[in-house]
SEGUVEX-845375 format. One record per residue (C-alpha): residue number from 1; residue in three letters; x, y, z negated. Coordinates in steps of 0.1 Angstrom, whole numbers, plus 2048, in hexadecimal, padded with zeros to 3 digits. Layout:
% residues N
NUM;ALA;X;Y;Z
...
% end
This chain:
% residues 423
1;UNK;ADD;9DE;B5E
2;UNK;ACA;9BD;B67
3;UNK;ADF;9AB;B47
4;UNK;AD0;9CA;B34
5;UNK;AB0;9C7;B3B
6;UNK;AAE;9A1;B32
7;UNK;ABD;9A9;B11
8;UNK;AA3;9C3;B0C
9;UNK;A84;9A7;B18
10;UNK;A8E;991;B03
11;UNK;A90;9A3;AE1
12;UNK;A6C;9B2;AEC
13;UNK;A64;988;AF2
14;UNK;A70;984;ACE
15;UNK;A5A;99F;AC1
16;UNK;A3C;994;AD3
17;UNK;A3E;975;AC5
18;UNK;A44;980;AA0
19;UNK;A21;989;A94
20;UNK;A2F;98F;A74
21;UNK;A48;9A4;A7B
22;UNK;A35;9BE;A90
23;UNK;A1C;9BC;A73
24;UNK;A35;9C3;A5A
25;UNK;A45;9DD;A6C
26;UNK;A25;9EB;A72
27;UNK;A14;9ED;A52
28;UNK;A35;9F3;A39
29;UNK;A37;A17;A44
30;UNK;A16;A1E;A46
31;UNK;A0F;A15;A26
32;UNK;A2D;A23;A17
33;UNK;A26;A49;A28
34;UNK;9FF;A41;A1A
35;UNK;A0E;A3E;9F7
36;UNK;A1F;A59;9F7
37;UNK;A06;A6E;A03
38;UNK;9F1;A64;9E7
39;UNK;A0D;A69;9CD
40;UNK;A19;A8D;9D9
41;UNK;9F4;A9B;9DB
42;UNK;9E7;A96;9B7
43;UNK;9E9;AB5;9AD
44;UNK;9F6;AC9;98F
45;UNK;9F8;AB6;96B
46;UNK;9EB;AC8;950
47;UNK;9F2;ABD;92C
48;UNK;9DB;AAC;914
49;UNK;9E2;ABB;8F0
50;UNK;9D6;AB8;8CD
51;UNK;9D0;AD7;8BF
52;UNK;9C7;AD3;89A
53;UNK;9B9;AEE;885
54;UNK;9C3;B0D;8A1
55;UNK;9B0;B2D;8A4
56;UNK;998;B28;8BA
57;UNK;9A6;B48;8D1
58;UNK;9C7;B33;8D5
59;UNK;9B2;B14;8DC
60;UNK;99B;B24;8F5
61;UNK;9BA;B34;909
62;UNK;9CB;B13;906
63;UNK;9AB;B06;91A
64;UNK;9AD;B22;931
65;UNK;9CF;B14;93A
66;UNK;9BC;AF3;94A
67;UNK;9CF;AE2;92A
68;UNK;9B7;AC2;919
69;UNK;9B5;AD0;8F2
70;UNK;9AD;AB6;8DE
71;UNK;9A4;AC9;8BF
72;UNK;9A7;AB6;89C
73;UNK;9AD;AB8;876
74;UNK;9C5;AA4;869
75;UNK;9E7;AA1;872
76;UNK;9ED;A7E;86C
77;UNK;9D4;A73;889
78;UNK;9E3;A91;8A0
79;UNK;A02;A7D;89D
80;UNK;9F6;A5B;8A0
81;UNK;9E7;A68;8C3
82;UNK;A08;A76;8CD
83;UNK;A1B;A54;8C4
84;UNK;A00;A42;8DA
85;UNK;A0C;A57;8F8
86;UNK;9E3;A64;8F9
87;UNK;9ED;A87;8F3
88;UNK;A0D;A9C;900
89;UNK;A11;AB1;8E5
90;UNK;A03;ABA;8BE
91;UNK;A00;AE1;8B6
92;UNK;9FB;AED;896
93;UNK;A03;B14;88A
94;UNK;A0F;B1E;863
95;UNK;A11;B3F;85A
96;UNK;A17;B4C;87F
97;UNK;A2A;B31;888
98;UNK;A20;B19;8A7
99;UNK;A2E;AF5;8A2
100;UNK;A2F;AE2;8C3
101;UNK;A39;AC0;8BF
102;UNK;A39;AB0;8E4
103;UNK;A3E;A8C;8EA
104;UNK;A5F;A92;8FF
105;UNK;A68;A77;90E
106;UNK;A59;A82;92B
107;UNK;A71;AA9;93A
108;UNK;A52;AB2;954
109;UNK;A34;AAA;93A
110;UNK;A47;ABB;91F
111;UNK;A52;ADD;938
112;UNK;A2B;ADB;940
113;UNK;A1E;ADB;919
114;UNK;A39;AFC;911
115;UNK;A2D;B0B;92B
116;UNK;A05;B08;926
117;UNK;A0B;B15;902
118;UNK;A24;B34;90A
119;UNK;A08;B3B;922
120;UNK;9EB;B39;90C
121;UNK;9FF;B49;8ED
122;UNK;A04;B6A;906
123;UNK;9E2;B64;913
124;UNK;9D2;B62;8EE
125;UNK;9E9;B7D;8E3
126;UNK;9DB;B95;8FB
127;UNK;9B9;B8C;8F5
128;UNK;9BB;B95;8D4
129;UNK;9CC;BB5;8D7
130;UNK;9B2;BBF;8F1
131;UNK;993;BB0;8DD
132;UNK;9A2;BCA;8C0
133;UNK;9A6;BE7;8D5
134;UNK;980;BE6;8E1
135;UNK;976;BE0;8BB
136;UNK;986;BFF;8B6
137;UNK;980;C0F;8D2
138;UNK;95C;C0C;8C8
139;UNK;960;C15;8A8
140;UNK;96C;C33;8B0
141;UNK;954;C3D;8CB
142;UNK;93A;C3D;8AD
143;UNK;951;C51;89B
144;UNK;94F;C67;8B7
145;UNK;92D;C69;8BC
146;UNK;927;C6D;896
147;UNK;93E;C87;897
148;UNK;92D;CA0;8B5
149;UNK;90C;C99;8A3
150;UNK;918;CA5;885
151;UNK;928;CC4;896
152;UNK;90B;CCC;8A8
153;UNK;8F9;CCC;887
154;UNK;914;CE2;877
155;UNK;90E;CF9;88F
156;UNK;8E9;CFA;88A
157;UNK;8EA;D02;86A
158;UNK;905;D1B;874
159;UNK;8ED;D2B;88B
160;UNK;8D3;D2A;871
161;UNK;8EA;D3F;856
162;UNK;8F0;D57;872
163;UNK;8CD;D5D;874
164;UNK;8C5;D5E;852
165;UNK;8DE;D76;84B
166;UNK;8D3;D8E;868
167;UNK;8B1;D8B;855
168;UNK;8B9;D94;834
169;UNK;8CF;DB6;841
170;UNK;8B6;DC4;85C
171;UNK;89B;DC0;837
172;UNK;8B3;DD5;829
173;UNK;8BC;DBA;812
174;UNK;8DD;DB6;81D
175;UNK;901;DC5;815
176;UNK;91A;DD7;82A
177;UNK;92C;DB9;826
178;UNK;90C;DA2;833
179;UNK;90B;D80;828
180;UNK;922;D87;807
181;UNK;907;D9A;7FA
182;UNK;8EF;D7C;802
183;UNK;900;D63;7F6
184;UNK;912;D59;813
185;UNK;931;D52;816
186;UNK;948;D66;830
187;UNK;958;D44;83B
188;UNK;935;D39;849
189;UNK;92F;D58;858
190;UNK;93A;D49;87B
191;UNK;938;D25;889
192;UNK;958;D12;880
193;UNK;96C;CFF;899
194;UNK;96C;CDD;897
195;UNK;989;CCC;8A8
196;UNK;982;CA5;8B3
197;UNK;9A5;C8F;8AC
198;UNK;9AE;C7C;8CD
199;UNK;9A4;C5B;8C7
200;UNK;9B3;C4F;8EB
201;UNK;9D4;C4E;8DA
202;UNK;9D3;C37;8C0
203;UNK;9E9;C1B;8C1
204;UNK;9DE;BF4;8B4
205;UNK;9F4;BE5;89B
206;UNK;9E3;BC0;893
207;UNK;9F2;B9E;88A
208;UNK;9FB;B88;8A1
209;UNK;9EB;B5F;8A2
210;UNK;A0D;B53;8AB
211;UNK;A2F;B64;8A0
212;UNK;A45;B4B;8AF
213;UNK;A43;B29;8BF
214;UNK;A58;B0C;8B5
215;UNK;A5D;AED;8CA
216;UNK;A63;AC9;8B9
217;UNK;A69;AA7;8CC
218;UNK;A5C;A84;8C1
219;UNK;A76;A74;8DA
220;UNK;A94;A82;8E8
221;UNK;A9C;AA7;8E5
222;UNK;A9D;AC8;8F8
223;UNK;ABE;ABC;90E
224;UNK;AB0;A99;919
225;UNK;AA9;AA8;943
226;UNK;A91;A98;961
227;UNK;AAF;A7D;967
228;UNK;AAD;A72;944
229;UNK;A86;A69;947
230;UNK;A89;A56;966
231;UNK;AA4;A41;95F
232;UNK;A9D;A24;952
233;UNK;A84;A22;969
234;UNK;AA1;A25;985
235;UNK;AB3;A08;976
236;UNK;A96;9F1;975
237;UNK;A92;9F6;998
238;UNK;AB4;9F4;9A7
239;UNK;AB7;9D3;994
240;UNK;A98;9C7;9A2
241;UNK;A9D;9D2;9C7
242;UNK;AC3;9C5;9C7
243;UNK;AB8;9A3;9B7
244;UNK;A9A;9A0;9D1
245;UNK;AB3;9A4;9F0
246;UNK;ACA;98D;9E1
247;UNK;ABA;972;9DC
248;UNK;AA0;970;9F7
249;UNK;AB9;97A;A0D
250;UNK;AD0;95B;A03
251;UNK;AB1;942;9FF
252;UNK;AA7;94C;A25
253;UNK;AC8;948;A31
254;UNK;ACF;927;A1F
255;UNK;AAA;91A;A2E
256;UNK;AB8;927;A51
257;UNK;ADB;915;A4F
258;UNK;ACD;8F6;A47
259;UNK;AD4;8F7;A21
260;UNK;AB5;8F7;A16
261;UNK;AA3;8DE;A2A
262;UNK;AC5;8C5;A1D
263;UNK;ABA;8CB;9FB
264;UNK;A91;8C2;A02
265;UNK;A9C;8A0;A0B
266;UNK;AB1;895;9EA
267;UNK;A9F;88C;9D0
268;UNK;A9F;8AC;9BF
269;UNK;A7D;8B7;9B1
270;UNK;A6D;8D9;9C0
271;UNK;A6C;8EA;99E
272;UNK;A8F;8E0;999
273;UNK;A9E;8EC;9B7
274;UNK;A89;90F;9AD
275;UNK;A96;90F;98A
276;UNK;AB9;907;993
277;UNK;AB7;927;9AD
278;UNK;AA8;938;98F
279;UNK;AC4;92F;973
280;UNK;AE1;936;98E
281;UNK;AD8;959;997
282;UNK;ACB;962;973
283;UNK;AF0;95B;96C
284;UNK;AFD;974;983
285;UNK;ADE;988;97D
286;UNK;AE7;98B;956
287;UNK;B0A;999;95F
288;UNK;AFA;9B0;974
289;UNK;AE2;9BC;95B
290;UNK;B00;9C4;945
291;UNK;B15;9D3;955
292;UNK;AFC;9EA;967
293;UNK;AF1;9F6;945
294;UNK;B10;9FA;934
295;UNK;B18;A14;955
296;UNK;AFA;A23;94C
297;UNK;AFC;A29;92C
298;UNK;B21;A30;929
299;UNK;B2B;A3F;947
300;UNK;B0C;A4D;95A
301;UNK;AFE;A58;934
302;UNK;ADB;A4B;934
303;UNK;AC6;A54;911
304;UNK;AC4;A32;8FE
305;UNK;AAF;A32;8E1
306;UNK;AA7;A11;8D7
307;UNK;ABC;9ED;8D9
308;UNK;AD0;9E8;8F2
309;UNK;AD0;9C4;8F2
310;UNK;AA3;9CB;8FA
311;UNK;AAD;9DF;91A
312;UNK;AC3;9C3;923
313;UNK;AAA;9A9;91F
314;UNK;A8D;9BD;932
315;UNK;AA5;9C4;951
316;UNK;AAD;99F;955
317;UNK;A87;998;951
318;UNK;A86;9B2;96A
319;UNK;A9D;9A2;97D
320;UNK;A8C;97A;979
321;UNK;A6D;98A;985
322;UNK;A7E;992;9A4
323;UNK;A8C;975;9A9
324;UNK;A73;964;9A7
325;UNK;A5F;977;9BE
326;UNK;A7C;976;9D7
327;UNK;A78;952;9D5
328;UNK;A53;954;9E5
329;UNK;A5D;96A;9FA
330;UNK;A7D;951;A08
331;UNK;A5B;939;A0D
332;UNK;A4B;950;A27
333;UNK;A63;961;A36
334;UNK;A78;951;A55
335;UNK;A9A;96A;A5C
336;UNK;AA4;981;A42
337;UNK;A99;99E;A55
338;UNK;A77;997;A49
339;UNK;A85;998;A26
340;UNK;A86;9BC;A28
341;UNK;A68;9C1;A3B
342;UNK;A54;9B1;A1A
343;UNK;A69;9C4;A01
344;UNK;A53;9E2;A16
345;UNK;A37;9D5;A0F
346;UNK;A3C;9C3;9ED
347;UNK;A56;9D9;9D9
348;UNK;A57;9FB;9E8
349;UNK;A33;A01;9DC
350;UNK;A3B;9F2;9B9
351;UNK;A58;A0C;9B8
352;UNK;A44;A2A;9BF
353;UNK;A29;A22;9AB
354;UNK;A41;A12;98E
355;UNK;A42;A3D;977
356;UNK;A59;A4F;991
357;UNK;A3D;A64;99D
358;UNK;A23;A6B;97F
359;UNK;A03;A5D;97E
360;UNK;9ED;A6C;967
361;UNK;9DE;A85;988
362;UNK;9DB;A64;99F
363;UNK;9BB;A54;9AA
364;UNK;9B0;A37;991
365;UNK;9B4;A1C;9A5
366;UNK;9DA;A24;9AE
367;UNK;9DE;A25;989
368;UNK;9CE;A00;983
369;UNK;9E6;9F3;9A0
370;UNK;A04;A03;990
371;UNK;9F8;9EF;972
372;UNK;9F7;9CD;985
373;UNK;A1D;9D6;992
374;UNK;A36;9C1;97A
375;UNK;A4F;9DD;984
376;UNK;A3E;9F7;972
377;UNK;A39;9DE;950
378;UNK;A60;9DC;953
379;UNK;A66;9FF;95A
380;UNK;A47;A0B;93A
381;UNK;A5C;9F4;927
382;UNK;A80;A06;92F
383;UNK;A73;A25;925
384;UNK;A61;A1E;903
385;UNK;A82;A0E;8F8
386;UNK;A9C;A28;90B
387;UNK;A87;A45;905
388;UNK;A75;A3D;8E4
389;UNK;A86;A24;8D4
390;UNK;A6C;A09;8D3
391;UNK;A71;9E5;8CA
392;UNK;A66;9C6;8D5
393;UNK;A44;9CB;8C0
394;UNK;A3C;9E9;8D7
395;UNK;A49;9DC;8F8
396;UNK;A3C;9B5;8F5
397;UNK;A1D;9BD;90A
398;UNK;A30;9C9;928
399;UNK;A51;9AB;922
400;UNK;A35;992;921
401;UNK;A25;9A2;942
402;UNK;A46;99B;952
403;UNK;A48;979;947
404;UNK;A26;970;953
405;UNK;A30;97A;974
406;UNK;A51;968;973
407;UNK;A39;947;967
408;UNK;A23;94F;989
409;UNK;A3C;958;9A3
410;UNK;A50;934;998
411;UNK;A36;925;99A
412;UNK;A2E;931;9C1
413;UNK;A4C;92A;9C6
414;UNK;A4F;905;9BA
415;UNK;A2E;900;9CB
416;UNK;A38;90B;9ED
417;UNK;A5A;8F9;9ED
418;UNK;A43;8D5;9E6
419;UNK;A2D;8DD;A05
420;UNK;A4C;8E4;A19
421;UNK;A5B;8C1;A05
422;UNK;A3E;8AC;A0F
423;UNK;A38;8BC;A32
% end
């Protein structure tokens, strides 16, 4: 028991005096439990579409579904706002018919947009019948009341007849037969019944705004399923967590084993030793990057869209950026346990915020953060060629974003190995 309870004081000894570690293992899950907390509690999404040229009883009900309507006239800036990913959906109705032409890429945005308009085309369906019904309704309530006025009239002047006739026979002007002899006819000679049709029963038979609703897809089509959406996104990551253990596991355990501290004293330059890390686990990170996206493509069946030889090059910059990062990392960190305590705090955040949980619903600052995240350029950039079949003209911004960080993180890197050099 006493051997025991040494072991036990002196892995609390190493503890206590690892600051960073207790900080680390502090503050990772924290702030991983924080984000998602934030993530899962931003409510409902509910889509932004371009209605152009609707009814405004299908656009109103389309607003009563919480749905943004953007409304607008011509069809070639409804599309132009759908291509730009500002708009989820265009809807445009011919001769009964609702076109809905939904981005598609994304499954949940486009289950939300059929959804909002099968709702508002019941919703505006009903309206309609039941603003017709009280038109008529009305109308025939008039009819109704014209109608008892114009009995009790009839009867009036039925009553009046009576009496006139009664005069004429007690003058002696009359006939046996009464009001034949005066001119009256025996058919008037009582009050007729008038028999009011029952309105209450008739039935409303009106056009419909929308016969039938037809669903079209920019990208992808009706079979591409939640999986399909998030995995390019998936492959970016794995890439970019595996390479980040790797190599800042290895660099740490080279530094430890006396390796690195060997190589400081040659007369090999810090940006050298850096770029020749860089250029031997890009070579292994360039088979990787092949052969994880022929699996994915051939065997697992990811959607690819676009050029194959693009995805490629975005998961190795993917992959650089990592590397490079793992490289500061390797700098700061002393056993490789700490390793994984700063992928906690420096990848695990860039995942969650990188598209698998949507931010449209977040607060505006997450969304800025996600922006400053190279994950989530590489990830944008997997999708738009995967999913939509963009080329390097619509994916430079985010492949030049990755580059700029590879460009910074070597350079922290080269900087930290000369202080460690000249120290």
């Amino acid at each position: 028991m006493r051997n025991t309870l040494a072991l036990t004081r002196r892995i609390l000894q190493q503890f206590a005096h690892d600051k960073r570690t207790i900080a680390l293992f502090i503050i990772g899950p924290i702030l991983i439990l924080w984000l998602f907390s934030v993530l899962l509690n931003t409510g409902t999404y509910y889509p932004t579409l371009v209605c152009v040229n609707l009814p405004s009883e299908l656009t109103d009900a389309l607003k009563d579904e919480q749905a943004t309507c953007l409304e607008q006239s011509d069809v070639a800036i409804a599309q132009d706002l759908l291509k730009d990913r500002k708009a989820d959906a265009v809807l445009t109705l011919k001769d009964g018919v609702l076109t809905v032409q939904v981005e598609g890429a994304d499954p949940s945005k486009t289950g939300s947009v059929v959804s909002t308009v099968q709702s508002a085309v019941k919703a505006a369906g009903t309206t309609q019948r039941e603003e017709a019904q009280a038109t008529i309704k009305s109308q025939v309530d008039d009819m109704k009341t014209q109608m008892e006025s114009f009995k009790g009239q009839l009867s009036d002047l039925m009553d009046a007849l009576s009496a006139a006739q009664a005069a004429l026979a007690a003058s002696g002007g009359g006939a046996p037969n009464g009001g034949a002899a005066a001119g009256i006819p025996p058919q008037l000679s009582a009050t007729p019944s008038l028999e009011l049709p029952n309105f209450d029963t008739i039935d409303v038979d009106i056009q419909p705004l929308v016969d039938d609703v037809s669903i079209t897809y920019l990208h992808g089509n009706d079979s591409w399923g939640t999986f399909d959406f998030f995995g390019p996104v998936f492959i970016g990551i794995f890439i970019f967590i595996f390479v980040f253990i790797t190599s800042g596991m290895s660099l740490v355990t080279e530094r430890t084993g006396g390796t690195m501290e060997r190589l400081l004293v040659t007369p090999i330059k810090p940006y050298q030793l850096v770029l020749g890390f860089c250029l031997g686990f890009g070579v292994v990170t360039v088979v990787q990057a092949a052969i994880v996206l022929w699996a994915c493509v051939t065997l697992i069946g990811f959607p690819n869209e676009g050029s194959l030889v693009l995805v490629a090059f975005v998961a190795f910059s993917m992959a650089m950026v990592s590397l490079t990062l793992g490289l500061v990392v390797s700098a700061v960190a002393k056993t490789p346990f700490q390793v994984i305590q700063f992928m906690l705090i420096l990848v695990i955040p860039q995942v969650l915020l990188s598209g698998i949980f949507d931010l449209s619903n977040a607060p505006a600052w997450m969304q800025v953060l996600s922006a400053c995240f190279p994950i989530s350029h590489g990830a944008e950039a997997l999708r738009d060629i995967m999913l939509r079949g963009s080329g390097l003209a619509e994916t430079g911004v985010n492949i030049a974003v990755l580059w700029g960080f590879i460009v910074a993180f070597f350079t922290i890197a080269t900087l930290s190995f000369r202080r460690r050099k000249t120290s």
